[in-house]
C-alpha positions, 0 to 999 in steps of 0.5 A, spaced: 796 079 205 802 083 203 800 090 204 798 087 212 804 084 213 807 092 211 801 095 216 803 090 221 810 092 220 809 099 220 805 098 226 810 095 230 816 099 228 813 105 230 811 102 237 818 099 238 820 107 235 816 110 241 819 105 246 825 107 245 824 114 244 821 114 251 827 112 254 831 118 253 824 124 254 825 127 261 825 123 268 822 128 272 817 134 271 817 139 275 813 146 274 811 152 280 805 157 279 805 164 284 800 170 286 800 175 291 794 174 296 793 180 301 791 177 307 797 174 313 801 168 311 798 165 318 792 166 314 794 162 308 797 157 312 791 156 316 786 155 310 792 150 305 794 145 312 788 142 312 783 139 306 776 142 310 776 147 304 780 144 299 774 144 295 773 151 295 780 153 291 781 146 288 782 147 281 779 141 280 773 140 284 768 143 279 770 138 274 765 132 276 761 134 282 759 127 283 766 125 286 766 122 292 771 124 297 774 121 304 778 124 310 783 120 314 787 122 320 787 129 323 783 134 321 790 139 320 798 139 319 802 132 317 799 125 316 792 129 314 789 126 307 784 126 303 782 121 298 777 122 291 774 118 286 771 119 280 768 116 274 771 123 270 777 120 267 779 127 268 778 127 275 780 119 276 781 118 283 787 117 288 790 119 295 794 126 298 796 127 304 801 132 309 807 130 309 811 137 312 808 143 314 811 149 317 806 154 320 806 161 316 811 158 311 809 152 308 806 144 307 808 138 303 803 135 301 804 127 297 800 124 292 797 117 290 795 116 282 795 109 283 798 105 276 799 113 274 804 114 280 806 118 285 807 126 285 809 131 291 807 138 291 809 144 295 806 151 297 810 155 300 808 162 304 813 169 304 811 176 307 809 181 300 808 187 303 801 186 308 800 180 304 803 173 302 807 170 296 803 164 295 808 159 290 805 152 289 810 147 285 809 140 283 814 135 282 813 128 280 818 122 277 816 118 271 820 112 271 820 107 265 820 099 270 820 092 267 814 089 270 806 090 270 807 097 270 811 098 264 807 101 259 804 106 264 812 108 265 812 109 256 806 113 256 808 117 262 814 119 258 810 122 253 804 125 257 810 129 261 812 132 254 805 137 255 804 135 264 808 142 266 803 146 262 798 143 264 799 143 271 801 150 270 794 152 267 790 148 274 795 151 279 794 159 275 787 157 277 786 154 284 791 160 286 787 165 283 781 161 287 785 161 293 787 168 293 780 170 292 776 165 298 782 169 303 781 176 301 774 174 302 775 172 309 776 178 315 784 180 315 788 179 320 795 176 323 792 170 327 800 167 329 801 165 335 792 165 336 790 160 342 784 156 339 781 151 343 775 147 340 770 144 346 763 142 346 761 145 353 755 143 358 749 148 361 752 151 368 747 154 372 748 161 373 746 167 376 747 173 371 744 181 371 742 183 364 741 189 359 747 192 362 750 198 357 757 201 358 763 204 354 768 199 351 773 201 355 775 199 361 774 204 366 767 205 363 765 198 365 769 195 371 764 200 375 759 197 372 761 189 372 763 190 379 757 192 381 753 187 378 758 181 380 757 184 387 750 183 388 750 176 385 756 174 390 751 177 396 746 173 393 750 167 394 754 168 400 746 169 403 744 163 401 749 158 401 750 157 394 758 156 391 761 160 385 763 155 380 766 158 375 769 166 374 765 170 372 763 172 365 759 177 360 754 175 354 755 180 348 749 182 347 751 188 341 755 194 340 752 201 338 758 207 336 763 206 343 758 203 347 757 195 348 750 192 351 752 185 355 749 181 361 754 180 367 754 173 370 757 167 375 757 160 374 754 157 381 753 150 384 745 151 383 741 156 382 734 154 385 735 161 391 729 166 388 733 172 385 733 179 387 735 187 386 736 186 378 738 179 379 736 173 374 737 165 375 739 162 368 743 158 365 750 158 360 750 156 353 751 149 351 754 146 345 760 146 341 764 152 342 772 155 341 776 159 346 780 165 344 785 166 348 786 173 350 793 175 355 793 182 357 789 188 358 782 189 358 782 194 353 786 190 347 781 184 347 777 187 341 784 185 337 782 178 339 775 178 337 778 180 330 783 175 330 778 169 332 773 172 326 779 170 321 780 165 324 774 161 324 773 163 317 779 159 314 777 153 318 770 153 315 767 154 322 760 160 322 760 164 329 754 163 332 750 167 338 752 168 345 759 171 345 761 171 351 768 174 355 770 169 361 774 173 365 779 168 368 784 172 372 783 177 378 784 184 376 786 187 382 791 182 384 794 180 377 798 184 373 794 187 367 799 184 362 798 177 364 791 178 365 788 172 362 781 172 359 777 167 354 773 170 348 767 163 347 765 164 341 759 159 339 760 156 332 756 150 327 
């Protein structure tokens, strides 16, 4: 009995020990990581202000690949957020969700643990050369409270002692995937990229197909030209209304040549075509509008950039691209030319 009461005694002091040592361990533990990523920070911004691709830097989504996650408000920037749950104790489950974000710079980004509290972390961007320093810090209080939670405050203290480093270890590993997923994707500065995601129906059209030209514009206005020339006799012959501006389906490039169909949207269609006329209709489903301002001859900047950008939303670019020339040339001066590069995407 003696030699229990010793052990319970023992027990007791080295607990009340504990507790007390708790008290006077660090409140708070803070730890940041770095790396240098060779791509645009409107790239990296682009990539970390969303949880779309999260799980493709994540340090932790290989942990358990049964976790279930969840995703609430917009699909990007602040009030973004995604949950997890896991039946991996080192996984566990929670919340995080943007709470700031500053294009090319930086997001914040707030986190749940539940009974285990709440943490934040920030990532911020800077110009390094071509590319981006990427710095991921994480911050989190651990305070001791009097209530239900006050054991998880003492053990919180204790786990703090080791929390930085291995936190530091997980962030070394996520930048190091982060810089390799980006430096996968296409380079390029998308800042400043108008993108517009729309799910567009059929139209009927009239179009002149397997027309073959230079990439430059004064190789294919002569060609463009006539080709919409004959479709707005045909509709002016035949009553039929144009519906839209004209566009060009990309068909392929060869060396400084580009093969394309020339078309206009119409009201119908149904009038038999003529000359190299064909009745067709435009593509349909979901697609994203680049926005182009400027000469014709500088739209292959922005064909670049939509690939990059369409890269770091997770998005895959399908077939017909299309140029929708929304301006008149002849009466609009060339750098305020607009022109919308639709790109099809799943």
């Amino acid at each position: 009995m003696r030699l229990l009461k010793v052990l319970f005694f023992g027990v007791a002091a080295l607990l009340v020990a504990a507790i007390g040592t708790a008290f006077f361990l660090p409140a708070q533990v803070a730890t940041e990581r770095s790396i240098v990523i060779d791509r645009a920070p409107s790239m990296v911004h682009a990539v970390v202000d969303s949880f779309a691709l999260f799980n493709r830097w994540s340090p932790w989504a290989e942990l358990d690949p049964n976790t279930r996650y969840t995703f609430e408000g917009p699909e990007r920037g602040v009030g973004a957020s995604m949950s997890w749950a896991s039946d991996d104790p080192s996984v566990g489950s929670g919340t995080q969700t943007i709470t700031a974000s500053t294009p090319g710079e930086r997001v914040e980004t707030a986190l749940d643990f539940g009974d285990f509290g709440t943490s934040r972390a920030v990532l911020s961007i800077a110009p390094e050369g071509e590319g981006s320093k990427v710095t991921w810090r994480f911050e989190t209080e651990l305070p001791i409270t009097f209530d239900g939670k006050f054991f998880f405050g003492v053990l919180g203290r204790w786990f703090g002692l080791t929390m930085a480093e291995a936190i530091g270890r997980d962030y070394d590993k996520g930048l190091g995937k982060l810089k390799a997923l980006l430096e996968g994707m296409p380079r390029a500065d998308i800042a400043g990229l108008e993108a517009v995601v729309l799910d567009v129906a059929a139209q009927p059209a009239y179009v002149v197909p397997g027309l073959s030209s230079g990439t430059d514009s004064a190789s294919s206005s002569p060609v463009l030209g006539a080709a919409y020339g004959e479709i707005v006799a045909l509709a002016q012959a035949s009553n039929i209304k144009l519906a839209g501006p004209p566009y060009t389906v990309i068909r392929g490039h060869s060396g400084d040549q580009w093969q394309y169909d020339a078309g206009i949207p119409v009201d119908r269609n149904d009038v038999p075509p003529t000359g190299r006329i064909t009745a067709t209709r435009t593509h349909a489903g979901k697609v994203v509008d680049f926005r182009h301002l400027g000469a014709y001859d500088t739209l292959d900047a922005t064909h670049a950039k939509a690939e990059a950008w369409l890269a770091t939303r997770g998005l895959t670019a399908g077939e017909p691209r299309m140029e929708i020339y929304v301006s008149d040339p002849v009466s609009t001066p060339a750098a305020e030319v607009v022109t919308l590069v639709r790109i099809p995407v799943r």
